[in-house]
FITOR-702469 format. One record per residue (C-alpha): y, x, z. Coordinates in steps of 0.1 Angstrom, whole numbers, plus 5000, padded with zeros to 4 digits. Layout:
> north, east, up
> Y, X, Z
...
//
This chain:
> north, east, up
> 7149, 7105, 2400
> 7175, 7076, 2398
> 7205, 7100, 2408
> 7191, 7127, 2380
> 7194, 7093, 2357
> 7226, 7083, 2369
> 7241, 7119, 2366
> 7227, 7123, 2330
> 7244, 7087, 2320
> 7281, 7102, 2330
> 7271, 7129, 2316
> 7266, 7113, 2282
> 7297, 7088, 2293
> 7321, 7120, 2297
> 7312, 7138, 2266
> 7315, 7102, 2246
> 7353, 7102, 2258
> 7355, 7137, 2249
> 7341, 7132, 2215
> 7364, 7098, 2213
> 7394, 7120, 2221
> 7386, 7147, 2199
> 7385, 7127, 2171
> 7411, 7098, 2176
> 7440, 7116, 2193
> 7458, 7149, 2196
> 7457, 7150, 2234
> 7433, 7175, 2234
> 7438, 7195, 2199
> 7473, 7184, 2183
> 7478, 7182, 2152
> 7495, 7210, 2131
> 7527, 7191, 2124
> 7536, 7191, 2084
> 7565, 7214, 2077
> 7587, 7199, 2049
> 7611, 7217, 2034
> 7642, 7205, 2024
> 7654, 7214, 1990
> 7687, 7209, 1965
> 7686, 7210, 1932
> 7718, 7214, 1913
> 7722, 7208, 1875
> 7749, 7222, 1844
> 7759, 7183, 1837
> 7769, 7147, 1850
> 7737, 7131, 1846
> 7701, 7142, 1844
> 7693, 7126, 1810
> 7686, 7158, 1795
> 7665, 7170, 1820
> 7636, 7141, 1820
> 7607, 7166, 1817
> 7623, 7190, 1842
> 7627, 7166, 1867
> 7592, 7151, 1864
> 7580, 7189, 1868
> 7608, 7188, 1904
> 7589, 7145, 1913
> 7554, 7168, 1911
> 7561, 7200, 1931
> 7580, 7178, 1958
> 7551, 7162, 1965
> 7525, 7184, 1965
> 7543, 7209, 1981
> 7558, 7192, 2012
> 7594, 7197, 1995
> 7625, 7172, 2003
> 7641, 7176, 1970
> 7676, 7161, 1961
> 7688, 7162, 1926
> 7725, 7167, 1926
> 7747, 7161, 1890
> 7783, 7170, 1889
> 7812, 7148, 1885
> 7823, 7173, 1859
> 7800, 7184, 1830
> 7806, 7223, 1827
> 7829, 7227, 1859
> 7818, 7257, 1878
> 7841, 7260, 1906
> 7828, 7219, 1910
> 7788, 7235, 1911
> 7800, 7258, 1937
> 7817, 7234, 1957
> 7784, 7213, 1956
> 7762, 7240, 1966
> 7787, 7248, 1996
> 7781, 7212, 2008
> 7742, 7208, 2003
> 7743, 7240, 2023
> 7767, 7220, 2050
> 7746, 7195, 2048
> 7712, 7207, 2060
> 7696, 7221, 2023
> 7673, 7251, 2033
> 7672, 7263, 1998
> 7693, 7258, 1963
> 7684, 7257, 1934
> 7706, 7261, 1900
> 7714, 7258, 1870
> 7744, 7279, 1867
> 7777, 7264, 1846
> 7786, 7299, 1841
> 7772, 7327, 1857
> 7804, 7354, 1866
> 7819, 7323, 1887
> 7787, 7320, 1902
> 7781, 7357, 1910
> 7820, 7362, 1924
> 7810, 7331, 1952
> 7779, 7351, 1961
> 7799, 7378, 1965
> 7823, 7360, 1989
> 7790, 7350, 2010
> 7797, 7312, 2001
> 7763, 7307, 1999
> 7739, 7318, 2024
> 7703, 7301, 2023
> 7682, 7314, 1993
> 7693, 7304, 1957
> 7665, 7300, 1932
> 7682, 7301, 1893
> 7671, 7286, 1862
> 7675, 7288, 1829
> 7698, 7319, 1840
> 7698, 7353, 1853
> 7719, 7376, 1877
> 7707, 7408, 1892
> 7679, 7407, 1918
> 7699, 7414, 1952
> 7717, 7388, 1939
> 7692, 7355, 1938
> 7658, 7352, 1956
> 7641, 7339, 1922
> 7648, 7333, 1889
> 7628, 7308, 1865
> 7641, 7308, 1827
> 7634, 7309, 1793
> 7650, 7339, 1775
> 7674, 7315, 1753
> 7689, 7348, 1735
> 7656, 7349, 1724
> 7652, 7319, 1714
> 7687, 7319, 1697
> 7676, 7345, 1676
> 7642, 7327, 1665
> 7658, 7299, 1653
> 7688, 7316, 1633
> 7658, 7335, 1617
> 7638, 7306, 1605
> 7676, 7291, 1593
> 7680, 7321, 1574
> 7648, 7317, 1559
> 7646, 7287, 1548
> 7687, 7283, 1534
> 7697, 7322, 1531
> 7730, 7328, 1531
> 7745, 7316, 1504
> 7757, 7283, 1524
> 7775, 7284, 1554
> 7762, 7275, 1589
> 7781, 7250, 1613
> 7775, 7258, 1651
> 7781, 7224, 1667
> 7788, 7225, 1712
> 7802, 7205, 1735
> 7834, 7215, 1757
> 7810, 7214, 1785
> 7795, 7250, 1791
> 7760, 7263, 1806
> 7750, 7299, 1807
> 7719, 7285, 1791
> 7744, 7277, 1763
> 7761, 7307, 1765
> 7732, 7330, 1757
> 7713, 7305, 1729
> 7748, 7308, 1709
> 7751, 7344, 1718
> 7714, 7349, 1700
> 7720, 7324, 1671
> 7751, 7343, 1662
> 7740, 7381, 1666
> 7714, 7372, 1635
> 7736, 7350, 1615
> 7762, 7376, 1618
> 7737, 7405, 1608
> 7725, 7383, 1578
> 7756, 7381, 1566
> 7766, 7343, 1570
> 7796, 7325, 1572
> 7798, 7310, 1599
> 7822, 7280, 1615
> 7825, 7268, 1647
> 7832, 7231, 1660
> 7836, 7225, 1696
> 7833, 7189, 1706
> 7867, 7173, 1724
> 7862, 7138, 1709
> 7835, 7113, 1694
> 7853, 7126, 1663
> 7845, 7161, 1658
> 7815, 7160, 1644
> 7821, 7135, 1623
> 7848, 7148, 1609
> 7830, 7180, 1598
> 7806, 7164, 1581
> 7829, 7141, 1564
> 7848, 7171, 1548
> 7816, 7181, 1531
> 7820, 7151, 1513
> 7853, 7146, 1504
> 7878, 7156, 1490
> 7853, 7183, 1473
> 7812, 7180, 1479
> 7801, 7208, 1499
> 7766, 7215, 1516
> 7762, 7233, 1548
> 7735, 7236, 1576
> 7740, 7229, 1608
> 7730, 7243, 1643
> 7737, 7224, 1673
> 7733, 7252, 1704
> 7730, 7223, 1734
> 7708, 7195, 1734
> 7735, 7165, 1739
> 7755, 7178, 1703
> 7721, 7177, 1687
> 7714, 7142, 1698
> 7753, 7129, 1684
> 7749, 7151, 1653
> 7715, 7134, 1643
> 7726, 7103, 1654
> 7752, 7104, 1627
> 7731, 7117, 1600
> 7703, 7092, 1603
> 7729, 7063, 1602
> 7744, 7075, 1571
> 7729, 7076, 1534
> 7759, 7099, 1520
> 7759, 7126, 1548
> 7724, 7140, 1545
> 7731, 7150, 1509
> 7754, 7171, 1517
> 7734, 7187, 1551
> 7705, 7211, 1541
> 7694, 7211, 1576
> 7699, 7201, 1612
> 7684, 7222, 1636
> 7688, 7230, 1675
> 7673, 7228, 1708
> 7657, 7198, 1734
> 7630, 7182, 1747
> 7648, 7146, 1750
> 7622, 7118, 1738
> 7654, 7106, 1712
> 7656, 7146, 1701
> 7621, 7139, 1696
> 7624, 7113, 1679
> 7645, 7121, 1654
> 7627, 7154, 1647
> 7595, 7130, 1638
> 7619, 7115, 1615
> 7627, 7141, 1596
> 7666, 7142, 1607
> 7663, 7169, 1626
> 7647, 7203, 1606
> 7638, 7225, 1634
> 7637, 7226, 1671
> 7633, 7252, 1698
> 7614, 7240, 1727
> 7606, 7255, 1762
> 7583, 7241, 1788
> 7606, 7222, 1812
> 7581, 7203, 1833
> 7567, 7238, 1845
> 7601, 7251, 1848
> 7608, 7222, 1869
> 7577, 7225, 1891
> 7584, 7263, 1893
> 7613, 7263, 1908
> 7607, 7238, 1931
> 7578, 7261, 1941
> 7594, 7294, 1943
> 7621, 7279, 1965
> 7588, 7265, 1989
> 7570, 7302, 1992
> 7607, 7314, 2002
> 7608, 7292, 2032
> 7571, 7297, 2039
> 7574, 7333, 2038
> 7547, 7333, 2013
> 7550, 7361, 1988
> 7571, 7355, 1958
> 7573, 7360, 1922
> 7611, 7366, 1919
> 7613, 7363, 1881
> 7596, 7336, 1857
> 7603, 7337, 1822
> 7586, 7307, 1800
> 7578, 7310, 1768
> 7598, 7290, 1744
> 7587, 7276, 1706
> 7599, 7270, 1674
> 7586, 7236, 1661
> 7590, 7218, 1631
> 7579, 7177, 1626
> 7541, 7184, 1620
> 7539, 7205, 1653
> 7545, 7174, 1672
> 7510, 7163, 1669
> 7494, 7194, 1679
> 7475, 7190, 1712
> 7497, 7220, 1726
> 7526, 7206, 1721
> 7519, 7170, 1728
> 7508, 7178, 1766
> 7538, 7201, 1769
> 7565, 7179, 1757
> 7552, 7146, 1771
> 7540, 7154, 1801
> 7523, 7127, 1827
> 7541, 7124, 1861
//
């Protein structure tokens, strides 16, 4: 009976240490190790300013995701063969997957031609054909282009001419918004002039002539984000220029775009989703490396919204997102 008790004790002692193993060490069932999966991310511009909401959508899918994400600016604002050159050496440099937004898109398609690139390249806020990229994740900004000359022609006609304000620095984002704010102006039969930023003068200086030596009035569209910001920036510090400006309107998401919008500088804005575009691309470039099946194209919705909009639920959760 004692030896029955004794053998029933290391019984109970052995499957204790089992137990104890089990649950406080992998000696017996490891672990499944955490695959993270490193990921560039490769923007239009020098600095990442514009891009606030995007990049809180990139913080948010790196971390739920598992993704090592590194945000890469260039030196250059609107130098392609400088975003190439990047991309070749985050691919050097370990990056299992790119992602881009393209400084112009026929450079970009001529160095996937040459097979610079290799790993999978998610674009956004751009498209090239589909044996081309792995994914794509934009808003159609000819669309939007064409929405807001509309609601310019609307509300002015065409009796006064429209200024298109742009900076020297390109993006095919850029490139398609100005294609589709000048296919309607053009059709409505607007005049139309074109400034292209080289200086902290140009803009200035375009307004100024509206003023003197003869008053004019014109409306202006600014087609990227950072010539929106300048151009308001000179209106609201001015009492004389706004007489002579029937409206200010562009595109952004910038908190001081924002800002000025609830102001009243700015008329109208188009708007797009850029946390989600953010977290989608971060995401699509994940179920690539997983193998997970993949929705190669994303297009997001974009809005037109006017001072009053701001304070709409929908548009208060999408344009001030939490991290």
């Amino acid at each position: 009976m004692k030896r029955q008790e004794a053998w029933l004790m290391a019984g109970f002692g052995v499957i204790l240490i089992l137990l104890y193993l089990l649950s406080s060490t992998n000696l017996i069932i490891k672990e499944r190790k955490t695959e993270i999966y490193p990921v560039s991310v490769i923007l239009d511009d020098t600095t990442d300013e514009s891009y606030q909401n995007f990049k809180k959508g990139v913080d948010r899918a790196a971390i739920e995701l598992n993704a090592d994400v590194s945000l890469i600016t260039l030196y250059e604002g609107g130098d392609a063969r400088q975003q190439i050159e990047r991309m070749a050496r985050e691919q050097q440099d370990g990056a299992k997957a790119l992602i881009v937004m393209p400084v112009t898109e026929n450079e970009l398609e001529e160095a996937l031609a040459e097979k610079r690139i290799q790993i999978p390249l998610v674009l956004v806020n751009s498209e090239l054909p589909r044996d081309k990229v792995s994914s794509v994740v934009t808003a159609d900004f000819d669309a939007m282009g064409r929405n807001l000359a509309k609601q310019v022609l609307e509300e002015h006609g065409n009796s006064i001419p429209v200024y298109l304000f742009y900076s020297h620095r390109g993006s095919a984002a850029r490139q398609h918004f100005q294609d589709g704010v000048e296919t309607v102006l053009q059709s409505g039969k607007c005049e139309i002039k074109k400034f292209e930023r080289h200086g902290d003068g140009t803009f200035r200086k375009a307004i100024e002539e509206l003023v003197y030596p003869e008053p004019a009035r014109a409306v202006i569209i600014a087609l990227d984000p950072e010539s929106l910001l300048e151009t308001a920036a000179i209106l609201a510090d001015s009492s004389v220029y706004p007489e002579h400006v029937d409206g200010l309107y562009g595109r952004g998401t910038t908190t001081p775009v924002l800002n000025y919008l609830d102001r009243g500088v700015i008329n109208g804005l188009c708007v797009t989703d850029d946390f989600s575009t953010g977290y989608l691309s971060v995401k699509r470039a994940v179920e690539i490396l997983a193998n997970q099946k993949l929705e190669e194209e994303t297009v997001l919705d974009s809005y037109y919204i006017q001072k009053d909009d701001l304070r709409k639920p929908e548009f208060e959760k999408m344009l001030y997102p939490i991290e």
